[in-house]
SESE-947754 format. One record per residue: z, y, x of N, C-alpha, C, O, CB in turn. Coordinates in pm, whole numbers, plus 50000, padded with zeros to 5 digits. Last residue first. Glycine has a CB too. Example, Ala and Ser with C-alpha at 12.3 -4.5 7.8 and 13.67 -1.06 7.14 Angstrom:
<atoms>
507084977551285507144989451367507875000351290508045011451341505724994051408 507804943151319507804955051230507804967051320508464966851424509054955351131 
</atoms>
This chain:
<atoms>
177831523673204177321518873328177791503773362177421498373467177771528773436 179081538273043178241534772986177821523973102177381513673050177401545772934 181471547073199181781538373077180571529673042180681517773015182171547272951 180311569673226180701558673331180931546073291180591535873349181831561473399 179541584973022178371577473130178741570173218177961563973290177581585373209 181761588372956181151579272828179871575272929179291564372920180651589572647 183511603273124183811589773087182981585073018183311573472993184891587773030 181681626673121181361617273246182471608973246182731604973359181191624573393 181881637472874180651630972930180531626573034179441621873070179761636872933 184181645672932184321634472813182481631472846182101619872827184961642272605 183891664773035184851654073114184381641873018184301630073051186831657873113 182631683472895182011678173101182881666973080182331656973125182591690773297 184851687172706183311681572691182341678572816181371670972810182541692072611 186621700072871186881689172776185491679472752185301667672779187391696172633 185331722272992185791716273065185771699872997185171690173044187011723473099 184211735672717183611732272824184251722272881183931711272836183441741772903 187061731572472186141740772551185051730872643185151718672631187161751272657 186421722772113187021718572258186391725472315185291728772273186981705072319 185711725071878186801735771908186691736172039186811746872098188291733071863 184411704471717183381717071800184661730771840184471742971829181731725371650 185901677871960185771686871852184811697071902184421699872016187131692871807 183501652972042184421668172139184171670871980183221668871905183531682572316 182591620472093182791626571949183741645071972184691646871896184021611771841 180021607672214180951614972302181201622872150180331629572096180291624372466 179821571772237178941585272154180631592972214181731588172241178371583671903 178651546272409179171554572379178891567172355178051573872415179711553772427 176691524272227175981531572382177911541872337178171542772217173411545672368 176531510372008175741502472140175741511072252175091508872354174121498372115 180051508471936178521510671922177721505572016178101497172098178171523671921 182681510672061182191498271995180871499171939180501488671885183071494271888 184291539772110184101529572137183441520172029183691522471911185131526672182 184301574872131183911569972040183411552072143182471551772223182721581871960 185991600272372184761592972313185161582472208186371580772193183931585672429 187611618072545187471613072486186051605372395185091612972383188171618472466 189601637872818188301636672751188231623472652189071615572696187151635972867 191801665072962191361654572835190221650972846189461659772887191411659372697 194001677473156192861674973163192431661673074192661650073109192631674773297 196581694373083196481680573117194811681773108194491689973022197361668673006 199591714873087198961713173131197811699773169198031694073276199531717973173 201201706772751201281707672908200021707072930199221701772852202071696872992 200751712272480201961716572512202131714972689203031720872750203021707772417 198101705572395198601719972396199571725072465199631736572510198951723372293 197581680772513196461691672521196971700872511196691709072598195441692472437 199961662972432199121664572556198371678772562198871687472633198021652472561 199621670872135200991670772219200441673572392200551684172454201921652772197 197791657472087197301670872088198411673672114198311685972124196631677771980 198051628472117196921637072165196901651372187196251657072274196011635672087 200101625171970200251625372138198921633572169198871643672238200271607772225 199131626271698200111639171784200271637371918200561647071988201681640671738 197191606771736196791621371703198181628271769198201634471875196511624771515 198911584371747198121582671847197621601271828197801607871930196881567871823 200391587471503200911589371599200011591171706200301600971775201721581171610 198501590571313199431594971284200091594671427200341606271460199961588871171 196911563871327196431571071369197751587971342197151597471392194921568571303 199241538471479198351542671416197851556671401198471563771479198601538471328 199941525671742200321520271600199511523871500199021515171428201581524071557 198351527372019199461531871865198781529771800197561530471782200101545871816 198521516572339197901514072158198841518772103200031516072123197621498372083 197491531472669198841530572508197511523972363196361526172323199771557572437 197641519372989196821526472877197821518972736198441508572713194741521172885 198461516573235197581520973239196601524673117195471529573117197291515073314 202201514873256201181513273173199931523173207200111535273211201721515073038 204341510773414203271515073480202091515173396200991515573451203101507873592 206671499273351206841511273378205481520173408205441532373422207741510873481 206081469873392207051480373513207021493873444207611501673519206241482773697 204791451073255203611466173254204701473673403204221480773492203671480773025 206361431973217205321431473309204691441473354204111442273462204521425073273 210291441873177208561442073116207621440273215207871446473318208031456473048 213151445673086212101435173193210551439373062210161439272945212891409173202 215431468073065214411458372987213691452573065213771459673165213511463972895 217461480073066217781471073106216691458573064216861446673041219071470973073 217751508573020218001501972923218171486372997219251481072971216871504772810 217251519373323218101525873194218791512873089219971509173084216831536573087 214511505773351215841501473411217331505873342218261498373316215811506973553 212551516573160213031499573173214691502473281215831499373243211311486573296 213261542773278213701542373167214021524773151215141519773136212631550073068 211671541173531213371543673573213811540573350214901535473325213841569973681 209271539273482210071523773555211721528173558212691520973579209421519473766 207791549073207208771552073287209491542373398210581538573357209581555973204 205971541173028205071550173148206111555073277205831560873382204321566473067 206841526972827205651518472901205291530273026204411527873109204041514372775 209491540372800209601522772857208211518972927208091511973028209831509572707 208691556372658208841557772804209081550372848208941550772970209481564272856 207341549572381206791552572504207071555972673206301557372768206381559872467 208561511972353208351529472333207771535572449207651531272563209801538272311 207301484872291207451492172416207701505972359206681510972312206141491272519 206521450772153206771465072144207871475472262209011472272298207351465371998 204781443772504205041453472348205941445972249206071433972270203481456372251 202121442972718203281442472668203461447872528202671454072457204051448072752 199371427872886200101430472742201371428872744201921417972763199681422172632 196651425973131198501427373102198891433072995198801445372999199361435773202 194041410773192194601429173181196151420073124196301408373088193411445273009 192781386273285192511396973411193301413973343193251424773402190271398573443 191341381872975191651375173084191631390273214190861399773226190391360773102 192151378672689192351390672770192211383872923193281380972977193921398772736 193431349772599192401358372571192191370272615191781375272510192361359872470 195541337472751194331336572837193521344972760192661350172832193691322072863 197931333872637197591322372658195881323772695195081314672678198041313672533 199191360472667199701350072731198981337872792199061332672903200471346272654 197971373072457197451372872573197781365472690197061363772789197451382572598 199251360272286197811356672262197231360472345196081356372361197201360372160 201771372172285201371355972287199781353072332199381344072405201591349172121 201001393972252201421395572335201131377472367200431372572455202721403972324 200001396171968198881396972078199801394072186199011388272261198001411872097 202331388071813201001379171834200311381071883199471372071892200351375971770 203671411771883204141397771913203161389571919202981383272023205031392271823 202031427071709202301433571856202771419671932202241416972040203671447671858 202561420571450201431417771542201501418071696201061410071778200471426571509 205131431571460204971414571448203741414071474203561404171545205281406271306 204721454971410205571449171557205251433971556205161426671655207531451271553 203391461771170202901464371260203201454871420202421450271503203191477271247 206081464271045205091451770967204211447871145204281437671214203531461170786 209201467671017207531477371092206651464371096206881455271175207641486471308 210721461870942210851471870902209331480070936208731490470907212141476370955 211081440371143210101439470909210181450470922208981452970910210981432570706 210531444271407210871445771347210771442171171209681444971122210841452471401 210751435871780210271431771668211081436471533212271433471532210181417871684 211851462171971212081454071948210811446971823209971454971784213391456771932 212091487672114211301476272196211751464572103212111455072172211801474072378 210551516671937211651511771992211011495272068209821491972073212921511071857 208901524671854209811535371859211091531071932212111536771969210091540471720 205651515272004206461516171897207761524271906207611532971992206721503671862 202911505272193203541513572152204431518172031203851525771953202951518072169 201931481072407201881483772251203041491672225204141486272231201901470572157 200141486372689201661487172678201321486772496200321493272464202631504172768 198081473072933198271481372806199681476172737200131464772736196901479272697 197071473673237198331467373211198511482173050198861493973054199771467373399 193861458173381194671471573329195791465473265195701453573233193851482273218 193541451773728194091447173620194581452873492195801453073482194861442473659 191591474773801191561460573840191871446973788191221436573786192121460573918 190971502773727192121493473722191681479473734191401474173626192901494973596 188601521673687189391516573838190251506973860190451501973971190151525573893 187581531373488188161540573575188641534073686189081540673780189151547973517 186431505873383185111511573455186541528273515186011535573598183091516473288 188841495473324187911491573425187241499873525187251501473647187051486473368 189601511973076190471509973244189711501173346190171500973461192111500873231 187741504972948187751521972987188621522173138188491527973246188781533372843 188511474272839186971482472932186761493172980185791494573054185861484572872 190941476672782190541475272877189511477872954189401481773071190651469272875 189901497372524191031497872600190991495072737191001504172820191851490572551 188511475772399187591490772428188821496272519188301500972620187101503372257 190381454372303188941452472452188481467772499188161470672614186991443072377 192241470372192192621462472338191231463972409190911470172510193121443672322 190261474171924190991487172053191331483572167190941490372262192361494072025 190121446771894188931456271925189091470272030188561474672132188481461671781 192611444071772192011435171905191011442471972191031444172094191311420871867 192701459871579193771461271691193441455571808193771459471920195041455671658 191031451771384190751464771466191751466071583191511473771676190861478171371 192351428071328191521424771418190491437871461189521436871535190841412371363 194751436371218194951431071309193441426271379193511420571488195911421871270 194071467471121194421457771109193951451471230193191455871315194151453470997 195531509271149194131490171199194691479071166195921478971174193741484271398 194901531370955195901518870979195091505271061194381495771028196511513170810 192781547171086193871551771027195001540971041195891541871126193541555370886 190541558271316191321542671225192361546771207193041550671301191581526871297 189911578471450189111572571381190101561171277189951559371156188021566671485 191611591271638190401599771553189771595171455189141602071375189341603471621 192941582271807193361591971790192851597471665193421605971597193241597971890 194261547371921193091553971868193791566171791194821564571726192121543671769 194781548772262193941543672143194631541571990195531533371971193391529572189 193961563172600195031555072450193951553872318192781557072296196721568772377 194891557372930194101555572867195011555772740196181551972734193311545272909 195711585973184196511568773133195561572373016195291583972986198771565273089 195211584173564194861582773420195521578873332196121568373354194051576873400 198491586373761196881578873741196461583173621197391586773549196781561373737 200471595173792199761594673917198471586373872197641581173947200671587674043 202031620173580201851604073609200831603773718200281614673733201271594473471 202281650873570203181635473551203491624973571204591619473583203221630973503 199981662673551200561660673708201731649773683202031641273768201281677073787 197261641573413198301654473414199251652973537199241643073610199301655173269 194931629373200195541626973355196481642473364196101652873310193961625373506 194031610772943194551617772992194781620173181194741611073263195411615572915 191691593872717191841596672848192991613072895192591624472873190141597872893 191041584272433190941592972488191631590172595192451581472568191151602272428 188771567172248189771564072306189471575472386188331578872418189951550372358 188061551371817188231561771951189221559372107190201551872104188931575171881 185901529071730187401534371737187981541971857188261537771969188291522971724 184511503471560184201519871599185541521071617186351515771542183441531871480 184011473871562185251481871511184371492971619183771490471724187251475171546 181361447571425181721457971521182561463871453182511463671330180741466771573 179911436871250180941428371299181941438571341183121438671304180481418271414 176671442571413177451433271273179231428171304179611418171365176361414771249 176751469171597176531459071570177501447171461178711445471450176341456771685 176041506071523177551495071530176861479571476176521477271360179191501571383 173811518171507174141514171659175551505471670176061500071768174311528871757 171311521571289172471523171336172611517271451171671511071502173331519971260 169611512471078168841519071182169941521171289169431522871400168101533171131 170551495370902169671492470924168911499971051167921495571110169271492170817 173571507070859173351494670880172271488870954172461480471043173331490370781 174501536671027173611526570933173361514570927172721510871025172631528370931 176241549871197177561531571071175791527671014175661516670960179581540770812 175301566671310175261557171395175841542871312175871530971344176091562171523 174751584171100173311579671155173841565771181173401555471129172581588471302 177441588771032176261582770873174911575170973174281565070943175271602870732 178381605371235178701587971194177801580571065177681568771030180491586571134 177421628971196176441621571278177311603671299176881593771358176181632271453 178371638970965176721637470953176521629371083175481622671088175731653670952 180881639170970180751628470890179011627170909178401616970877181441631270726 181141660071204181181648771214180711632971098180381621471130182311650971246 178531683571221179501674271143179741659871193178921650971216179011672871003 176841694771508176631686071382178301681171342179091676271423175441670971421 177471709371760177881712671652177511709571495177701716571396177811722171675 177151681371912177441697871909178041700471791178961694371737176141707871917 178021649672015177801655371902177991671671967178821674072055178851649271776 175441622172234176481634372229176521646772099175491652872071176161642472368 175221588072328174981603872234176601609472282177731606472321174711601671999 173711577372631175161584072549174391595072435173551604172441176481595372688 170771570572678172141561772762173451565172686174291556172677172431567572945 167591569072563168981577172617169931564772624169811553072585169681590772499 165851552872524165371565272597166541574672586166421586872601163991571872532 165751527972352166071528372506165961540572603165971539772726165231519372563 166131532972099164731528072200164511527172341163541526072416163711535972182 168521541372034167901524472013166391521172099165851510972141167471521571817 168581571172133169491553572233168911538772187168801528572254171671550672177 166801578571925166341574672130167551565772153167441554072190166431592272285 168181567571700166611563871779166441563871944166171555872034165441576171731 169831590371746170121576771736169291566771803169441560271906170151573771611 168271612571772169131612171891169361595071849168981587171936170691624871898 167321609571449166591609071606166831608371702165951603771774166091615371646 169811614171332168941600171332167941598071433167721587471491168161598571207 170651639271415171581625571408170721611371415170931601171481172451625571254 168331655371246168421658071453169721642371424168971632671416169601683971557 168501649570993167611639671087168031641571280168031634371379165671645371051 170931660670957171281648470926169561642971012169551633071084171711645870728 169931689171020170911682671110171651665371093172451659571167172021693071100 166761691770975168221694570939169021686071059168661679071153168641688770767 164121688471131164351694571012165521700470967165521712070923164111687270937 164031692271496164771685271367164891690971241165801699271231166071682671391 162181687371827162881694971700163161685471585162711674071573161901707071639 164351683772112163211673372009163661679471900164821679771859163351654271995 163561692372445164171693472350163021690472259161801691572269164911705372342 164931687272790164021687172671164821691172544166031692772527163341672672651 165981687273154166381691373009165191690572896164201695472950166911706873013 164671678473391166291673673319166721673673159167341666273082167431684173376 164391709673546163911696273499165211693273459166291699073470163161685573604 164141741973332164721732973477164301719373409164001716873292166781734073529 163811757573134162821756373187163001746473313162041743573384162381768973209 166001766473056165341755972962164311751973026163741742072979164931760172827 167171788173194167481773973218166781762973124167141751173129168951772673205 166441811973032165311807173161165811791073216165011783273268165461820573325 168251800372759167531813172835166551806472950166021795472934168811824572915 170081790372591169601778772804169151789872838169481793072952167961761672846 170101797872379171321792472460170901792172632171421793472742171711775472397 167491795472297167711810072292169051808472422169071814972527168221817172104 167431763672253166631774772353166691793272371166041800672444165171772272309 169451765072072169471761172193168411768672313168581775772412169251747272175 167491775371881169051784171948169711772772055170701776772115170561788071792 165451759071834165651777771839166791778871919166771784172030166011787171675 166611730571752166091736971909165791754071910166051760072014164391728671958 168061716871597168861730471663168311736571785168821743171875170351727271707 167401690171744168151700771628168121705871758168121704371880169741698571516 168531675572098167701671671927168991678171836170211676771829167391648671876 168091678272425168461684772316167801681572174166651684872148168281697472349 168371656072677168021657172534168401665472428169041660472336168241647772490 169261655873023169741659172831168331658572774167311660672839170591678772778 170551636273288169611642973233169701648973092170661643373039168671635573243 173171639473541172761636773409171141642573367170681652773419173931643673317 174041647273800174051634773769173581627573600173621616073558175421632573809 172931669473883172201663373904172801646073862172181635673886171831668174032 174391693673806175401685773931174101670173983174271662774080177581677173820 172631700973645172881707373782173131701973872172631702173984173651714473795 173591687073450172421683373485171841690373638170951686473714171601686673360 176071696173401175901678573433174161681173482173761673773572176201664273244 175841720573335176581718773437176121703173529175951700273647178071719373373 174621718373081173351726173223174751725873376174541730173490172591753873158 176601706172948175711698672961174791703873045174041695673097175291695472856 178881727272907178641714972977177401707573039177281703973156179031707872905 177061749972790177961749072959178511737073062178611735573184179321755072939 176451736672621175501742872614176091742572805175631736772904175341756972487 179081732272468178551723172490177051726372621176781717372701178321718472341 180271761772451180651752572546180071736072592180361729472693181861752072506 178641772172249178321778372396179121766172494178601762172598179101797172421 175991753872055177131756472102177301761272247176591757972342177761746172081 173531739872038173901747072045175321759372085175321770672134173461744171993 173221706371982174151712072103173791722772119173441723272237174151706072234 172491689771793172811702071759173771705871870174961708071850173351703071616 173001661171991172881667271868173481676771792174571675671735172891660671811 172001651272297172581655272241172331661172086171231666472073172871660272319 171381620372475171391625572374172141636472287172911631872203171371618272342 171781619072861172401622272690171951625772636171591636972670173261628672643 170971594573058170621601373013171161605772873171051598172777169701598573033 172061593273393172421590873280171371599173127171261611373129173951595273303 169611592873702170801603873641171001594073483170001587373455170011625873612 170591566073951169391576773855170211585173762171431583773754168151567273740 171761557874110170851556774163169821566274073168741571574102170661543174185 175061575974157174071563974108172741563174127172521573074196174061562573983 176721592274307176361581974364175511570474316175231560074376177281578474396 177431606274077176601617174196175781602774269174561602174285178051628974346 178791589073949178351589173887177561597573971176441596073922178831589573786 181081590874151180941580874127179631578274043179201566774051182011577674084 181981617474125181421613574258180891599074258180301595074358182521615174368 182831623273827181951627573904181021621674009179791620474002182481634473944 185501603073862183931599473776183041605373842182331598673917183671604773619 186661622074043186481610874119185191601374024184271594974075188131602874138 187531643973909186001643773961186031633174068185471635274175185421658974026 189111641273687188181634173665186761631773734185721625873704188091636973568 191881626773945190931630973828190221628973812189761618573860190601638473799 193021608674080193841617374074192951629173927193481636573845194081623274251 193271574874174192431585174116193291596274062194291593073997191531579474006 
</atoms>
């Protein structure tokens, strides 16, 4: 897979269009995404909030099939009503516009009306592809978990593997990301990294590949393992990064996005439906993409 319009064609090929919830999708680039997806005929929308100016937004396109819209007092109910429709089964992905972020995680963390089941880790995962590497490479977590503990760390693996699935990987091979390849005290963190590696050893992960601790060019470089002289299962070929924490997983992110050329998208894991979290900075392109990992994903 070389991008993201191999999702595209994959998602052109389903039998019915996806359906997104969006909230307060006013916005001009959300607004471009989303009459793009519904064009391309592989999505349907939901506009909730913010229906004046959305409908001022769509102009005569409000009028195409595909598209609705559900008015909202404020922007903390347009959050709770988009919620609703995924709990009632009448959408497939939320999607945030230009609602706050802390307003539309209040709908989905409710305990009682919410979409994170008892138990559940929320935790972001973004998607890269750039001329660098010859495949996607998946990571975790950029946006949401500051320090994970060891059983948000497990949670990121599964939401990890599950993204490298539904893109294609067969076996996904996640690399644990640190500064160096060794176990350390100095890094509290590495000694987990040891106990998942064991722990995938002995069958919990069935069908994906754990290495670690791995820096990062050890997990994406086969000529760097050789450099140093390291044996690792991943080769060099990691199909998706855990960091350490959110401090690092953030600067790769936006290391990626600003400083080379790379096609991004990202979402929100462990709810009942993936929620597509696009800064309200991100252009168009970012937000098409990140809605056709969270509907593929969703599938």
């Amino acid at each position: 897979m070389n991008g993201f319009e191999t999702l595209e064609n994959k998602l052109l090929a389903a039998a019915t269009p996806r359906r997104i919830a969006v909230v307060c999708g006013d916005d001009a680039s959300t607004i471009e995404a989303t009459v793009r997806a519904v064009e391309r005929r592989w999505a349907s929308v939901v506009f909730v909030g913010a229906t004046e100016a959305v409908g001022r937004a769509l102009g005569h396109r409000a009028n195409q099939p595909n598209k609705s819209l559900v008015a909202a007092a404020d922007d903390g109910e347009a959050a709770r009503l988009a919620v609703s429709l995924i709990r009632e089964g009448r959408a497939d992905v939320l999607m945030k516009g230009l609602v706050e972020t802390p307003v539309l995680l209040k709908a989905v963390l409710d305990k009682q009306q919410g979409l994170l089941p008892p138990g559940g880790v929320l935790t972001h995962v973004a998607v890269s592809v750039w001329p660098g590497y010859d495949k996607p490479l998946v990571y975790s977590d950029v946006a949401v978990i500051p320090y994970p503990t060891p059983q948000q760390r497990r949670a990121q693996i599964d939401a990890l593997a599950a993204v490298c699935r539904s893109l294609g990987a067969s076996e996904p091979r996640i690399a644990l990301v640190h500064c160096a390849e060794h176990v350390s005290d100095k890094f509290p963190y590495t000694h987990d990294y040891a106990d998942i590696v064991n722990e995938s050893k002995d069958g919990r992960w069935p069908g994906v590949v754990i290495d670690g601790p791995l820096d990062l060019r050890t997990a994406i470089d086969p000529q760097a393992l050789r450099v140093k002289g390291i044996h690792s299962p991943l080769q060099g070929h990691a199909d998706a990064l855990l960091f350490p924490d959110i401090v690092s997983g953030n600067v790769f992110y936006k290391s990626m996005t600003f400083l080379i050329p790379t096609a991004t998208a990202g979402m929100l894991m462990g709810a009942a439906c993936p929620v597509i979290l696009s800064s309200r900075g991100d252009n168009a392109a970012t937000k098409y993409d990140s809605m056709l990992l969270a509907c593929l994903s969703q599938s």
